[in-house]
PDB file of N, CA, C and O in Angstrom:
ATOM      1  N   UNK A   1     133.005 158.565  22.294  1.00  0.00           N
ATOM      2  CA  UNK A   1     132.730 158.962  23.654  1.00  0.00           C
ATOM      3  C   UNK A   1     131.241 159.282  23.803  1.00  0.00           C
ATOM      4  O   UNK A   1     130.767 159.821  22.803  1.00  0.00           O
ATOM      5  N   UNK A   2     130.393 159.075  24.814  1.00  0.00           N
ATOM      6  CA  UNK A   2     129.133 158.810  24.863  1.00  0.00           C
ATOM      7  C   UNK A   2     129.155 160.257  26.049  1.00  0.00           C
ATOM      8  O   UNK A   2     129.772 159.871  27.042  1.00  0.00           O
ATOM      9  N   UNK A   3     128.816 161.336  26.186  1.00  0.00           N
ATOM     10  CA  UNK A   3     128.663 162.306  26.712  1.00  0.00           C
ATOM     11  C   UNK A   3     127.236 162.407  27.328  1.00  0.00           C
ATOM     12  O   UNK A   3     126.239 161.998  26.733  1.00  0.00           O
ATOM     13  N   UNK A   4     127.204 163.052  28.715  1.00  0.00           N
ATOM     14  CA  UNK A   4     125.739 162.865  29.280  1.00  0.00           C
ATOM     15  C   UNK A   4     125.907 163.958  29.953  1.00  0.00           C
ATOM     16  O   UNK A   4     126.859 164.355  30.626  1.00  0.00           O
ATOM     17  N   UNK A   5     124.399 164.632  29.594  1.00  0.00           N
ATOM     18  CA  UNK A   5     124.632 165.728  30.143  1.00  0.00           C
ATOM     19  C   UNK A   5     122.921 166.012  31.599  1.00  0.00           C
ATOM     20  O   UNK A   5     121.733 165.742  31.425  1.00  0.00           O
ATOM     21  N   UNK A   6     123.504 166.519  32.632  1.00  0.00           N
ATOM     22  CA  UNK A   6     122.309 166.808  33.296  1.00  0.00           C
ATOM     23  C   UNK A   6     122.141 168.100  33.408  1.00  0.00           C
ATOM     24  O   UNK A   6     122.942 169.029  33.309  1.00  0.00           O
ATOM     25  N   UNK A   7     120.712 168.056  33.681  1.00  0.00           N
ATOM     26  CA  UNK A   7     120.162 169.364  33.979  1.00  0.00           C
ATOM     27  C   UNK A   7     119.191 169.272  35.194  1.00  0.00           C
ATOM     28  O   UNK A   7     117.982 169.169  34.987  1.00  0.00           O
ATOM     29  N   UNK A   8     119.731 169.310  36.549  1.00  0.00           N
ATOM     30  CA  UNK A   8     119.348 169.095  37.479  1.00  0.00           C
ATOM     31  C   UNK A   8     117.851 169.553  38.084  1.00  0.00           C
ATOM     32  O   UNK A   8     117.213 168.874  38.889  1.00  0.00           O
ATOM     33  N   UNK A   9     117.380 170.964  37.482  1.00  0.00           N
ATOM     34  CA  UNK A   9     116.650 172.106  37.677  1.00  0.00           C
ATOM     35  C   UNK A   9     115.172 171.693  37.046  1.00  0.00           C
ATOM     36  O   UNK A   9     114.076 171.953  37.541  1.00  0.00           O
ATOM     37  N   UNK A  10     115.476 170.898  35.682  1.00  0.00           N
ATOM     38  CA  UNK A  10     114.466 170.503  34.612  1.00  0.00           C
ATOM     39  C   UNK A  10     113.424 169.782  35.573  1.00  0.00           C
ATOM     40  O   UNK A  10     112.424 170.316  36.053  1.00  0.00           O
ATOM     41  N   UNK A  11     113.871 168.382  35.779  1.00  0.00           N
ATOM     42  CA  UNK A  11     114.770 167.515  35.363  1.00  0.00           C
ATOM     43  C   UNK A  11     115.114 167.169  34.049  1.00  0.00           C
ATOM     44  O   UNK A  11     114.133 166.812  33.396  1.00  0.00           O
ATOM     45  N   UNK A  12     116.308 167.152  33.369  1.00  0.00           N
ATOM     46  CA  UNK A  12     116.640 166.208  32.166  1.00  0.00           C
ATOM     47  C   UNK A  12     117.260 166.182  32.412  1.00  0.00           C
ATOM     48  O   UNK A  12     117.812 166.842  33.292  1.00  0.00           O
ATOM     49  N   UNK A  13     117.963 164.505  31.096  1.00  0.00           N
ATOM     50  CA  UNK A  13     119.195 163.746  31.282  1.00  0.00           C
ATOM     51  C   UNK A  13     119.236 163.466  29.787  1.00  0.00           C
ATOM     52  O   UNK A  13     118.219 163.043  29.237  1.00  0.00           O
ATOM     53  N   UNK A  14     120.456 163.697  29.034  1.00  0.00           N
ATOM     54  CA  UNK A  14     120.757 163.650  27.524  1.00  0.00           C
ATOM     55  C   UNK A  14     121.220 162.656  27.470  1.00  0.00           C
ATOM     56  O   UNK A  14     121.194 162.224  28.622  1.00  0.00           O
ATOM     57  N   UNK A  15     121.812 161.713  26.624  1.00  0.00           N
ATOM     58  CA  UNK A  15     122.910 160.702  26.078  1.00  0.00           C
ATOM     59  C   UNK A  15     123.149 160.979  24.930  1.00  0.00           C
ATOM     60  O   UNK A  15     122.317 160.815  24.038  1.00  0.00           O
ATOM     61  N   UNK A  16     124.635 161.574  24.680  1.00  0.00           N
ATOM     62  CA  UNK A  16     124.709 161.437  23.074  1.00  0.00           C
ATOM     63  C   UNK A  16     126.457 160.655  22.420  1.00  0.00           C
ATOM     64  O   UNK A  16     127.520 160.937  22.972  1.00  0.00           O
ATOM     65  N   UNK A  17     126.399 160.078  21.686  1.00  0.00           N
ATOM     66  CA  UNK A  17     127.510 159.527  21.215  1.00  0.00           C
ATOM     67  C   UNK A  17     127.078 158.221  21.808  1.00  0.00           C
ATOM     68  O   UNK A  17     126.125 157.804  22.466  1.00  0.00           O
ATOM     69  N   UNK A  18     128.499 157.625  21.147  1.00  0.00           N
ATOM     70  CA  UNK A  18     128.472 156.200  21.356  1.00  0.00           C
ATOM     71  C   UNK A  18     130.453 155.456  22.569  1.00  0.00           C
ATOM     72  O   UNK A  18     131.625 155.620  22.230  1.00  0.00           O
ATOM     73  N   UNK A  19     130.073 154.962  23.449  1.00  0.00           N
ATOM     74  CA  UNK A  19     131.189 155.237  23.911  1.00  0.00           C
ATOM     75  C   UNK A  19     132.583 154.741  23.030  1.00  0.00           C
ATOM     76  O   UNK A  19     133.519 155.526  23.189  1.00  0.00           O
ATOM     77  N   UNK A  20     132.766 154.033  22.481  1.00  0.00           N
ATOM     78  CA  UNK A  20     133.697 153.449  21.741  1.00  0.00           C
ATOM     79  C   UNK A  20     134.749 152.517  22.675  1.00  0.00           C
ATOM     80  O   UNK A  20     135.868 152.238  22.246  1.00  0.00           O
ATOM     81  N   UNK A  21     134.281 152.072  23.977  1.00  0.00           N
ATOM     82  CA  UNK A  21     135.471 151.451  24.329  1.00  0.00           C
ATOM     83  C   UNK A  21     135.330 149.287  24.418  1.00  0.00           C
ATOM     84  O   UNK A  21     135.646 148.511  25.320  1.00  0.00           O
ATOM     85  N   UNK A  22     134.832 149.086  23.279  1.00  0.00           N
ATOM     86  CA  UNK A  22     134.363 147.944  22.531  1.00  0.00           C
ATOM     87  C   UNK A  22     133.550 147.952  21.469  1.00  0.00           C
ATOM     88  O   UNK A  22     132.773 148.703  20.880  1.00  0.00           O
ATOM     89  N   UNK A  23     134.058 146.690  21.412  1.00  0.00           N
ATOM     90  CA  UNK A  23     133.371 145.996  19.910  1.00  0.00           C
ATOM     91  C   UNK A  23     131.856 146.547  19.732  1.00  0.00           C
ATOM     92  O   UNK A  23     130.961 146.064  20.427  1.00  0.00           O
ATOM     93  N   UNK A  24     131.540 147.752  18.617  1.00  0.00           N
ATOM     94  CA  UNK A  24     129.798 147.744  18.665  1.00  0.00           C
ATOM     95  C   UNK A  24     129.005 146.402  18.607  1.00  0.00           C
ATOM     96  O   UNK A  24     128.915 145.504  17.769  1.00  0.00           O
ATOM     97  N   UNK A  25     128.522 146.608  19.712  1.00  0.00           N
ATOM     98  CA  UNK A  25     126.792 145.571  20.148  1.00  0.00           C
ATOM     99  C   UNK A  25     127.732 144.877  21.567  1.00  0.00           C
ATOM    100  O   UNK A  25     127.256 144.202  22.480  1.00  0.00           O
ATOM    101  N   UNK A  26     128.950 145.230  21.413  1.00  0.00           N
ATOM    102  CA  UNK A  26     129.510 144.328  23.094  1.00  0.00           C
ATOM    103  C   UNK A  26     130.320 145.024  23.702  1.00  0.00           C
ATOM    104  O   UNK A  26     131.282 144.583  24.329  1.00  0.00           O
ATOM    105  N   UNK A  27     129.901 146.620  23.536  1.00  0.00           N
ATOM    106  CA  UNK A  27     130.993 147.612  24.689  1.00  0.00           C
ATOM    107  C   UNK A  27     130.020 147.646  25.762  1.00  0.00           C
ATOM    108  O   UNK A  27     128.814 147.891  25.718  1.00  0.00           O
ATOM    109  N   UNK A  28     130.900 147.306  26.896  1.00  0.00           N
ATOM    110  CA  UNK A  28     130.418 146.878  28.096  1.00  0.00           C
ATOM    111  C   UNK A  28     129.928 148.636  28.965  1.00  0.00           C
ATOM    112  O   UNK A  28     129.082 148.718  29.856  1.00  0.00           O
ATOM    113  N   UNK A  29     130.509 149.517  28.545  1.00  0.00           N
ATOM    114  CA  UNK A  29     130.197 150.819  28.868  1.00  0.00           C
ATOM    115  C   UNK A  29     129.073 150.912  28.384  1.00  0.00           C
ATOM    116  O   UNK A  29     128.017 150.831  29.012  1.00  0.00           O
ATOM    117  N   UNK A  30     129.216 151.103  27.142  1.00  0.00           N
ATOM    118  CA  UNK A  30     127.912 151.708  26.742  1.00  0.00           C
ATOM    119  C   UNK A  30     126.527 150.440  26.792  1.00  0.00           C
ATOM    120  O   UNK A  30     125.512 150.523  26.100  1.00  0.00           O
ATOM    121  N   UNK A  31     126.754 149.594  27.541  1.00  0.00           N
ATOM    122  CA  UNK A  31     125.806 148.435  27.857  1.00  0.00           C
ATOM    123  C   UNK A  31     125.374 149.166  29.464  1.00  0.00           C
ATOM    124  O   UNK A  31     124.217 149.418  29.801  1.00  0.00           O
ATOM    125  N   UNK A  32     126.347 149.363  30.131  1.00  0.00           N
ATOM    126  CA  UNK A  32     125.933 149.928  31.449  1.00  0.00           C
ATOM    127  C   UNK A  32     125.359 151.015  31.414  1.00  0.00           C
ATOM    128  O   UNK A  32     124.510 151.270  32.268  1.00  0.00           O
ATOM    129  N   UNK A  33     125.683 151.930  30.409  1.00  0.00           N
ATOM    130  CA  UNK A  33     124.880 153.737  30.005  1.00  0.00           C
ATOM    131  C   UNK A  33     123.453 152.958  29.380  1.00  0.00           C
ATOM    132  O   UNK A  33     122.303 153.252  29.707  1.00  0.00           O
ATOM    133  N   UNK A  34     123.776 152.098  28.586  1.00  0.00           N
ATOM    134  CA  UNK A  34     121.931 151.705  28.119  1.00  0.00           C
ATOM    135  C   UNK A  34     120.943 151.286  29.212  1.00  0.00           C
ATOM    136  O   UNK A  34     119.786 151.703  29.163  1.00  0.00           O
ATOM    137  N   UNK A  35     121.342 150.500  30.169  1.00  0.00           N
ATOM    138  CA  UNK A  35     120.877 149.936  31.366  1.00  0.00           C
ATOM    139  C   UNK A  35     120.252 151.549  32.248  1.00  0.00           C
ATOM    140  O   UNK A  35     119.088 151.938  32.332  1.00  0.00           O
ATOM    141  N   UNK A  36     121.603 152.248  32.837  1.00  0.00           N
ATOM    142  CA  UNK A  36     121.070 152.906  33.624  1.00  0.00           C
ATOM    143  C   UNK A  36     120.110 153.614  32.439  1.00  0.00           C
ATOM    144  O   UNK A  36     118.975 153.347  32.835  1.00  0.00           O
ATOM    145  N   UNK A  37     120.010 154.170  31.530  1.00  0.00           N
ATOM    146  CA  UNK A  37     119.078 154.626  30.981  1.00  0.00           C
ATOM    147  C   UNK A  37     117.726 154.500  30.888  1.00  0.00           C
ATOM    148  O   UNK A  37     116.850 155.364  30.864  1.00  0.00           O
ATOM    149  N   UNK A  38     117.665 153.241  30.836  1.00  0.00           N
ATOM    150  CA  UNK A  38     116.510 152.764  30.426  1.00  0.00           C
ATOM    151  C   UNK A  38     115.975 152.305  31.980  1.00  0.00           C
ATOM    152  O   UNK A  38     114.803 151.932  31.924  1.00  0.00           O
ATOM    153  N   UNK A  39     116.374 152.262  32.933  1.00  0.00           N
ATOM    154  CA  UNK A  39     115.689 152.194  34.055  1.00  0.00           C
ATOM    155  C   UNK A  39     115.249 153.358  34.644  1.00  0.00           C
ATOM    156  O   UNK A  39     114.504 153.469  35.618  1.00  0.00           O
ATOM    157  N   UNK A  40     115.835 154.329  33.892  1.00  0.00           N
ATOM    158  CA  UNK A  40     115.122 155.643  33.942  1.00  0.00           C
ATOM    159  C   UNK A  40     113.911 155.935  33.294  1.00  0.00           C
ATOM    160  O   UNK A  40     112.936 156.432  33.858  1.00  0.00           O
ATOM    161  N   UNK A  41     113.975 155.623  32.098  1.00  0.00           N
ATOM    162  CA  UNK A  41     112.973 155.708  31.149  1.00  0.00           C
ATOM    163  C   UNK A  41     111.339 154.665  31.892  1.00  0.00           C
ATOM    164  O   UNK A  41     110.145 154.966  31.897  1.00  0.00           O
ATOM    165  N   UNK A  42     111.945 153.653  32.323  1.00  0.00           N
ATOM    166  CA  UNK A  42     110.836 152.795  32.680  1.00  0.00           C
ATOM    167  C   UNK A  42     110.572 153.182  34.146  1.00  0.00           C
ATOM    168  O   UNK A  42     109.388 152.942  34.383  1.00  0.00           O
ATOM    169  N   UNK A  43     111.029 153.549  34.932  1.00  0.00           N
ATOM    170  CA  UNK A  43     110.802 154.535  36.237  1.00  0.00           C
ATOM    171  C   UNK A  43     109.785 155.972  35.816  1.00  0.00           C
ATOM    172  O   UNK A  43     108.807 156.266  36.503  1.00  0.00           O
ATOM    173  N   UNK A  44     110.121 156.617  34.832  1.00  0.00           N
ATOM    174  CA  UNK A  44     109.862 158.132  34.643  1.00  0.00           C
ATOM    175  C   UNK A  44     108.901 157.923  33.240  1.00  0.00           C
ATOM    176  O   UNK A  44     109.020 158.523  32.171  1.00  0.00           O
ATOM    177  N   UNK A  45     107.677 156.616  33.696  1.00  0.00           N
ATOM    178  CA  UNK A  45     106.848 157.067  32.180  1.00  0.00           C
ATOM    179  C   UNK A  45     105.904 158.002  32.037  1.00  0.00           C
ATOM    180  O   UNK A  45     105.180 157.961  31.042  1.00  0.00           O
ATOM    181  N   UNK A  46     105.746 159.031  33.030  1.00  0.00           N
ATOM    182  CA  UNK A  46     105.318 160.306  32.743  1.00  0.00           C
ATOM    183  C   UNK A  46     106.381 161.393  31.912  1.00  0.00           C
ATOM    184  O   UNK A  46     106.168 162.509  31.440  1.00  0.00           O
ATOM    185  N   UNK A  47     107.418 160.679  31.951  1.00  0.00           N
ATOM    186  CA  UNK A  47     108.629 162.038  31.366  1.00  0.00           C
ATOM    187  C   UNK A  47     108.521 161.993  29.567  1.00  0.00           C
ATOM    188  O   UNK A  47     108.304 161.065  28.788  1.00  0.00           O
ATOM    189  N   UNK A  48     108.693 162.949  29.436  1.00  0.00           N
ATOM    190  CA  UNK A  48     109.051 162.775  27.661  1.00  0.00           C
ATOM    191  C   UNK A  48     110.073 162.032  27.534  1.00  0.00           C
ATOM    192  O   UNK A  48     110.951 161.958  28.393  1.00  0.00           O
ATOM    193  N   UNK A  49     110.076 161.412  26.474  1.00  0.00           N
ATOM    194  CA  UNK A  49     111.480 160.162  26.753  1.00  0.00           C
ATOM    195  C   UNK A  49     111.409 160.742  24.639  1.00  0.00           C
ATOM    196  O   UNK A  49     110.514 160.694  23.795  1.00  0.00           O
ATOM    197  N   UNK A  50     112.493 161.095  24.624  1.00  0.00           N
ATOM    198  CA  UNK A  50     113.228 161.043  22.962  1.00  0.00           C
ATOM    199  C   UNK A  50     114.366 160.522  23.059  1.00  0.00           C
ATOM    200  O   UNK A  50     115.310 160.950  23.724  1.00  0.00           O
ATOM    201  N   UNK A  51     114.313 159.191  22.135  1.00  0.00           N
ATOM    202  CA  UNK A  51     115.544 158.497  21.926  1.00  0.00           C
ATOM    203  C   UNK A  51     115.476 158.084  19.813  1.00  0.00           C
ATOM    204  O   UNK A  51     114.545 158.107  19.008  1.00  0.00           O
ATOM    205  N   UNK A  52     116.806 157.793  19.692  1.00  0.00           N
ATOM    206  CA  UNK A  52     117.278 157.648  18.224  1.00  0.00           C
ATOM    207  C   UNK A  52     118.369 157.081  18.170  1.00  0.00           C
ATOM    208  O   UNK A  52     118.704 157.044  19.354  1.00  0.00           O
ATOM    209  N   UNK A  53     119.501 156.405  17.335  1.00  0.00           N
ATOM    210  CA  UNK A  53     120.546 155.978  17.592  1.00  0.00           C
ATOM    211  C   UNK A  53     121.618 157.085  18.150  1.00  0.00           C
ATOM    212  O   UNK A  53     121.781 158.217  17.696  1.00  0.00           O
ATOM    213  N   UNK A  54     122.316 156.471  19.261  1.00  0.00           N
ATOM    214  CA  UNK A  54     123.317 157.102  19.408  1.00  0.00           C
ATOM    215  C   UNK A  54     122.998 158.750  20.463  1.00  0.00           C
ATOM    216  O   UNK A  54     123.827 159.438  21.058  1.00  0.00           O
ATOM    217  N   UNK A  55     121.423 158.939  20.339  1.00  0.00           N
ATOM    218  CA  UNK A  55     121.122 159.986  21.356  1.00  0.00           C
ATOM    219  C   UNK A  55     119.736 159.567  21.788  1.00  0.00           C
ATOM    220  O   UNK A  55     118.886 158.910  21.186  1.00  0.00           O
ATOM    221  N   UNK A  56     119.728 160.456  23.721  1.00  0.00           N
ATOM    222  CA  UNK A  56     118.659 160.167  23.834  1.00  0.00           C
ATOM    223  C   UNK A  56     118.264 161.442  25.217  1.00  0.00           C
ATOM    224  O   UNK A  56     119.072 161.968  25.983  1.00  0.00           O
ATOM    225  N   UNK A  57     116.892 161.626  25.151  1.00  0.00           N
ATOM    226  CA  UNK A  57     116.944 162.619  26.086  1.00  0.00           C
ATOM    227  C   UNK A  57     115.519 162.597  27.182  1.00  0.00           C
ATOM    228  O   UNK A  57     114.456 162.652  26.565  1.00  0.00           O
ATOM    229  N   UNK A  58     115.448 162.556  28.053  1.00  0.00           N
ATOM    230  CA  UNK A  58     114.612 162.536  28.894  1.00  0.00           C
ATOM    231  C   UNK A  58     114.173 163.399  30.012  1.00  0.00           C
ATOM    232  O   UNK A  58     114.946 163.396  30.970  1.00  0.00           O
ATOM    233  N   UNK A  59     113.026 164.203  30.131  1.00  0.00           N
ATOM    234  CA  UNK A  59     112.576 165.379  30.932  1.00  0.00           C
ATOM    235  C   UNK A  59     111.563 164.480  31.442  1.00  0.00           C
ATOM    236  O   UNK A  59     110.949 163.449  31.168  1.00  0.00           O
ATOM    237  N   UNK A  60     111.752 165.787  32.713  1.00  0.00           N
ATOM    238  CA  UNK A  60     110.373 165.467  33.654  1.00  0.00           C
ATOM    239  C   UNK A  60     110.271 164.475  34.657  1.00  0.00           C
ATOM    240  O   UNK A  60     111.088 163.561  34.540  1.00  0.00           O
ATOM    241  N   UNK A  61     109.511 164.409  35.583  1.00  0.00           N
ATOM    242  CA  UNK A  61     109.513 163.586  36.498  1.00  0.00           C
ATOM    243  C   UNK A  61     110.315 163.439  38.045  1.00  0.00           C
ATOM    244  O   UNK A  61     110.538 164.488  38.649  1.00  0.00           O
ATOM    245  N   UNK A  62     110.689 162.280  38.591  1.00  0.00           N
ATOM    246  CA  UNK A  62     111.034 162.555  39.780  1.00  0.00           C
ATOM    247  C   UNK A  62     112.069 162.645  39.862  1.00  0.00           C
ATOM    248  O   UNK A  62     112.715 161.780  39.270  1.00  0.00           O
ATOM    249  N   UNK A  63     112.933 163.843  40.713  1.00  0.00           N
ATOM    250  CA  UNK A  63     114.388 164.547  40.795  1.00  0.00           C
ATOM    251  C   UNK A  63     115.219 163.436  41.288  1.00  0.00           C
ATOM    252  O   UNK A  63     116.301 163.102  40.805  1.00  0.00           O
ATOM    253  N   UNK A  64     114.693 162.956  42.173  1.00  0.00           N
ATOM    254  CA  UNK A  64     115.410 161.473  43.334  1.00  0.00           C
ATOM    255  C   UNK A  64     115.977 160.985  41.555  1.00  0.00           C
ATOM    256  O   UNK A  64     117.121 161.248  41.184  1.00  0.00           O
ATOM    257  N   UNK A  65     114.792 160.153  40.492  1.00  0.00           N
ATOM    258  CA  UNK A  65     115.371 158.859  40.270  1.00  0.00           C
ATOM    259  C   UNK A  65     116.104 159.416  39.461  1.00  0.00           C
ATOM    260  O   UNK A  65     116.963 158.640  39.041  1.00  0.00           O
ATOM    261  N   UNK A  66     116.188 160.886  38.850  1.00  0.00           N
ATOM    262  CA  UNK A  66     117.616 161.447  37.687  1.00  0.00           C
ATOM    263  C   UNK A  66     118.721 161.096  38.928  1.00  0.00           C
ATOM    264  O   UNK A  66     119.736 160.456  38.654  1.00  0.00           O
ATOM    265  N   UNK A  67     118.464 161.541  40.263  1.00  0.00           N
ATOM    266  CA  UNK A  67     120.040 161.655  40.654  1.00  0.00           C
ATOM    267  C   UNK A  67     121.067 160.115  41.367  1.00  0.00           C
ATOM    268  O   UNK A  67     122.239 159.860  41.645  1.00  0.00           O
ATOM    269  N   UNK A  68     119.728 159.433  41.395  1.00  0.00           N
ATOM    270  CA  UNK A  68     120.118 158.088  41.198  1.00  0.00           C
ATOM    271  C   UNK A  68     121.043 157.133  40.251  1.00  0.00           C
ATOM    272  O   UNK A  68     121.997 156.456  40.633  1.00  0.00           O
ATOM    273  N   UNK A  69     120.528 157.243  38.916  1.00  0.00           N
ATOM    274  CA  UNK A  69     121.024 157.482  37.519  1.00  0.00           C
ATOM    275  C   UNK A  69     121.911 158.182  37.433  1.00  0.00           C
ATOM    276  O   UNK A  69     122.770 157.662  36.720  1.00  0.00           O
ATOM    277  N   UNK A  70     122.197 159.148  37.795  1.00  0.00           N
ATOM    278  CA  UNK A  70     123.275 159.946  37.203  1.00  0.00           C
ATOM    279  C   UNK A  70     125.271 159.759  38.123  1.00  0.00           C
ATOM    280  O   UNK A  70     126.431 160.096  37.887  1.00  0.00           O
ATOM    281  N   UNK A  71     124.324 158.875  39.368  1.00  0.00           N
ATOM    282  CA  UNK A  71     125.252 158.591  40.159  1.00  0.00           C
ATOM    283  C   UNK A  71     126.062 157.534  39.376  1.00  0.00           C
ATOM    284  O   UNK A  71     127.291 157.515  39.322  1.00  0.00           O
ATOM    285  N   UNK A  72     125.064 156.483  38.655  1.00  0.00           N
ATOM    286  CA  UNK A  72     126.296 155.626  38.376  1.00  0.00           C
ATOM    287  C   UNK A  72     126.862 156.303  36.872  1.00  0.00           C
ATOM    288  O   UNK A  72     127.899 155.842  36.396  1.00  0.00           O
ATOM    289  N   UNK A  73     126.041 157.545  36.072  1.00  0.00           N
ATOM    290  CA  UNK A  73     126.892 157.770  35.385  1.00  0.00           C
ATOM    291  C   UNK A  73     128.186 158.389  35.792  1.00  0.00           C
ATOM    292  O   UNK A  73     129.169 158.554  35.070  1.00  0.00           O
ATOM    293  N   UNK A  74     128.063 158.676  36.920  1.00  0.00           N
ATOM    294  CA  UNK A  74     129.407 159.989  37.250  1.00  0.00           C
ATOM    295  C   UNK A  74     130.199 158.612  37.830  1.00  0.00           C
ATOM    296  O   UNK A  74     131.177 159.011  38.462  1.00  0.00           O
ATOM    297  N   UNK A  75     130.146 157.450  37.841  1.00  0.00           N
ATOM    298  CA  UNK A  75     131.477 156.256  38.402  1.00  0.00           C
ATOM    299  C   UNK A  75     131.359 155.815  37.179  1.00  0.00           C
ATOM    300  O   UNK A  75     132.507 155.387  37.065  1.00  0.00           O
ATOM    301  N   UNK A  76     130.865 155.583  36.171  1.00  0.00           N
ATOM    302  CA  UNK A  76     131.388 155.133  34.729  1.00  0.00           C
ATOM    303  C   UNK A  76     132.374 156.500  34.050  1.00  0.00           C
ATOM    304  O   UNK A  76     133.240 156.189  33.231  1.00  0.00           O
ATOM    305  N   UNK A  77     132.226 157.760  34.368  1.00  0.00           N
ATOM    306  CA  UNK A  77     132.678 158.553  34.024  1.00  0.00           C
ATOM    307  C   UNK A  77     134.485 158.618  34.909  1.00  0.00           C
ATOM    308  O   UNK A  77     135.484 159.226  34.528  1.00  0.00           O
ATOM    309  N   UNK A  78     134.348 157.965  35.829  1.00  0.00           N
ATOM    310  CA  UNK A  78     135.147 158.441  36.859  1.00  0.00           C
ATOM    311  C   UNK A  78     136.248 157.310  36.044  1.00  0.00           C
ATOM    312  O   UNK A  78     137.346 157.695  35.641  1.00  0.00           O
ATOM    313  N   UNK A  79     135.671 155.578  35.841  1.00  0.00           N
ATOM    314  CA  UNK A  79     136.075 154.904  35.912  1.00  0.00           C
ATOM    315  C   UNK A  79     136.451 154.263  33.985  1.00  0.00           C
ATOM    316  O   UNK A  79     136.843 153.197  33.508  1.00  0.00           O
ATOM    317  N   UNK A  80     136.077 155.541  33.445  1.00  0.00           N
ATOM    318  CA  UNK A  80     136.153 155.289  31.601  1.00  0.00           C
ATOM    319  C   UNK A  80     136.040 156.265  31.442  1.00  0.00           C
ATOM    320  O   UNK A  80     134.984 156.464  30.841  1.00  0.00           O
ATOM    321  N   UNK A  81     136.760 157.459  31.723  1.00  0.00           N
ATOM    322  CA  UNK A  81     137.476 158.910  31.216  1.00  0.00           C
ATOM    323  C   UNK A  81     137.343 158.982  29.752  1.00  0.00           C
ATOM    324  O   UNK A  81     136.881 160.017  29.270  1.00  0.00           O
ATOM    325  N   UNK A  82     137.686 158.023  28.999  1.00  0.00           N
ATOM    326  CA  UNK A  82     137.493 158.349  27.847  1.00  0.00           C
ATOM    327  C   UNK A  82     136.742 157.714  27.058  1.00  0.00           C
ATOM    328  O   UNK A  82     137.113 157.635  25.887  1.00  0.00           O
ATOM    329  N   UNK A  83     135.699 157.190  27.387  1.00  0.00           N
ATOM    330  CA  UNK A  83     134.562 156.825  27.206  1.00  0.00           C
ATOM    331  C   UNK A  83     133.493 157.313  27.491  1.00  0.00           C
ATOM    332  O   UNK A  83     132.436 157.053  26.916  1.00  0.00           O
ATOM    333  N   UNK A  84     133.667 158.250  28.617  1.00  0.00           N
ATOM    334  CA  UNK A  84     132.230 158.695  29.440  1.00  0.00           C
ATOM    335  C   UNK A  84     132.739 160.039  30.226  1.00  0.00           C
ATOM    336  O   UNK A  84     133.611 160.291  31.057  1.00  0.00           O
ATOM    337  N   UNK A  85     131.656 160.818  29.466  1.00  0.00           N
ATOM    338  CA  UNK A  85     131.983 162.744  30.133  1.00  0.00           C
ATOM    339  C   UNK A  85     130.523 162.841  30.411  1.00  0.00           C
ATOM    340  O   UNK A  85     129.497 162.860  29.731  1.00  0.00           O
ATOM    341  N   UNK A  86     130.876 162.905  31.869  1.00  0.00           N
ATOM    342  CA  UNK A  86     129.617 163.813  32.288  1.00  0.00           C
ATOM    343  C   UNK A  86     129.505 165.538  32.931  1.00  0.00           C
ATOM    344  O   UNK A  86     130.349 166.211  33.523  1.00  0.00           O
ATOM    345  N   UNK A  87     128.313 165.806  32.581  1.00  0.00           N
ATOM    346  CA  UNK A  87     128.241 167.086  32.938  1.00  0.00           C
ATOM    347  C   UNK A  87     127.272 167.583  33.591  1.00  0.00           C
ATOM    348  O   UNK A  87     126.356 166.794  33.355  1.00  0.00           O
ATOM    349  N   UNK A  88     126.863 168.403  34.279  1.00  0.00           N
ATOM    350  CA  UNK A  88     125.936 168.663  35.356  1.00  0.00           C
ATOM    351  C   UNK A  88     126.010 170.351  35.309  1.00  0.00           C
ATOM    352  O   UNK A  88     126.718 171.151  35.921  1.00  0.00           O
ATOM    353  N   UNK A  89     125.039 170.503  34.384  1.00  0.00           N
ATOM    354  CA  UNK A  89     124.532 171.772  34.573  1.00  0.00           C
ATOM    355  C   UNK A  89     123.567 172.625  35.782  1.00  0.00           C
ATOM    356  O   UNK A  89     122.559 172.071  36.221  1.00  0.00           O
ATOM    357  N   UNK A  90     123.847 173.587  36.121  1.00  0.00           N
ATOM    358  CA  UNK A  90     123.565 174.708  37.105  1.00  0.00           C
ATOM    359  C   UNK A  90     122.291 174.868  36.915  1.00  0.00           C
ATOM    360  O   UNK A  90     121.673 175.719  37.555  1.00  0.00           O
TER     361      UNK A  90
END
């Protein structure tokens, strides 16, 4: 399960795990979590961007494009329950 966590206030946006709902290098989830990710990352290159296998975390920058991003994580979450937990911290 690939867990994402926000922090609305920061901005940051975590990724950690791997979703497991396919074949590693062709789960179509965690192909859509890499995507929206990384259009974050390339949107927000003022933000600190730390990534490694399997986690990744990104501060800073503009509030709009986290909540953009985070929209389609919360319909991958909606739509692969057990693949994808999101969370949205206060």
């Amino acid at each position: 399960m690939t867990r994402v966590v926000y922090e609305p206030k920061l901005p940051a946006l975590e990724f950690s795990g791997h979703a497991g709902a396919g074949i590693r290098g062709q789960d179509p989830v965690c192909a859509a979590l890499s995507i929206l990710l990384f259009t974050l990352c390339e949107g927000e290159q003022a933000a600190q961007i730390r990534l490694r296998d399997g986690w990744c975390r990104v501060r800073g920058g503009d509030r709009r494009s986290y909540e953009l991003i985070v929209g389609g994580c919360r319909l991958l979450a909606e739509n692969y329950p057990a693949a994808v937990k999101l969370e949205v911290r206060a």
